[in-house]
Each structure stands twice: as C-alpha cells, then as structure tokens.
Legacy VTK file of the C-alpha trace (Angstrom):
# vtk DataFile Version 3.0
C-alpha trace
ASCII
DATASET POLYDATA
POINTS 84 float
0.000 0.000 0.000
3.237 2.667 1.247
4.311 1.938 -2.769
0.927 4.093 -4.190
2.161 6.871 -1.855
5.560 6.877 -3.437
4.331 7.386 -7.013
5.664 10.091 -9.121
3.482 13.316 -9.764
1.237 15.692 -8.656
-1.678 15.086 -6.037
-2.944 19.076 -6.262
-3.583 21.220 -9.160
-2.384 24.015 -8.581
-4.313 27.238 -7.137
-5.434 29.669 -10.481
-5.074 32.954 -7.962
-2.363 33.553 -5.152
0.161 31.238 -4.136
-0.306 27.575 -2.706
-2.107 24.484 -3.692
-5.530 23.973 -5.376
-7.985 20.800 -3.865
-6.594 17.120 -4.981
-7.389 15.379 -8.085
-6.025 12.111 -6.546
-6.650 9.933 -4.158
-3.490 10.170 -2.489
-4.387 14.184 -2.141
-7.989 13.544 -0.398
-5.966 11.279 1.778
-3.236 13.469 3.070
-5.827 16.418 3.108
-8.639 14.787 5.087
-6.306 12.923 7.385
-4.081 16.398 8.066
-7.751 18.178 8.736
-8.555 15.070 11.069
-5.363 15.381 12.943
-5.669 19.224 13.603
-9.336 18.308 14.817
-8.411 15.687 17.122
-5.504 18.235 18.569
-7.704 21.025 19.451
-10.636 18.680 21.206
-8.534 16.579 22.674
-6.591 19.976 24.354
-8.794 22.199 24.372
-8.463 22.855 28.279
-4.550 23.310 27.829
-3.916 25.884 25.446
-0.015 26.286 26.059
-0.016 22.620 25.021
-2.061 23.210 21.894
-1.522 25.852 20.274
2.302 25.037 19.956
1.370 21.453 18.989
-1.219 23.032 16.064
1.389 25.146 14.942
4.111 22.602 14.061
1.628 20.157 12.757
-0.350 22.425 10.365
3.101 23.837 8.904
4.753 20.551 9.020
3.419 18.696 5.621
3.756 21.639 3.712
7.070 20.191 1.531
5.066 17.541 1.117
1.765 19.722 -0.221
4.913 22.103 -1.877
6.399 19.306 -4.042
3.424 17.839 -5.163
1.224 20.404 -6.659
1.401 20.958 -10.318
4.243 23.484 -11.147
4.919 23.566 -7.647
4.163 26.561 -5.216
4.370 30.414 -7.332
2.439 33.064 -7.408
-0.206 32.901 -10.345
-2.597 35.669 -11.244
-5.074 34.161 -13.498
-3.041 33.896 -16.594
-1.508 30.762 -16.538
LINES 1 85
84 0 1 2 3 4 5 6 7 8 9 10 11 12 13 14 15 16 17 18 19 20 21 22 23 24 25 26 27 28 29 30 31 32 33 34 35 36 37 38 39 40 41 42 43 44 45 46 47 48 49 50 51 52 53 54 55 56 57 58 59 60 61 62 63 64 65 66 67 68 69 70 71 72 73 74 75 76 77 78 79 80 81 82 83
C-alpha cells in the first residue's frame, strides 16, 4: 500500500489565484488532506483545556506537511494571477 504513496506526480492542481495548492485530483491528495484536517481536529478537542499545550502542537503540525503539499502540486508553489 506505502508503494501508491511513493508514485511520481502531482496530487494538487495548482491554485489559479495567489500562491499555494488547489484541492486534490487524486486519491493520495484527499488522503493526506482529510487525514491532516482530522489530525488538527483531534488536537484542538482533545486539548482544548490546555492551550499552552495546543496551540504550539497546532502550529508545528499544520506547517509541518507543507514540503510535502509544496512538491506535489502541479508546477509547484508560485504566485499565479489568473493567466496561466
């Protein structure tokens, strides 16, 4: 299963305006989206009461798969302003 994760390629298509990644067009995407979403979820319920804890905790891991939302988005992370 780990060997349809390593796959060559883009997950995201890339965002038309601004700078960052678009929604997935494969499955691999929905999977790393949903399950980063889920994650940040389960964080903030599960410390809510103890915000020193979370927030610090949130921090690192909503910035932490970025490389891996960076290098697989079509054409990679730029700025685009409609035209491309």
């Amino acid at each position: 299963m780990l060997h349809h994760f390593m796959d060559k390629g883009p997950w995201f298509r890339a965002k038309r305006f601004g700078y960052g990644a678009g929604l997935p067009f494969k499955w691999q995407g929905w999977v790393l989206l949903l399950s980063h979403m889920a994650v940040l979820l389960g964080i903030a319920l599960l410390l809510a009461d103890r915000p020193l804890v979370m927030v610090p905790l949130i921090l690192v891991v909503a910035f932490g798969p970025m490389p891996i939302y960076a290098a697989r988005t079509e054409g990679g992370w730029k700025w685009r302003n409609g035209r491309d």
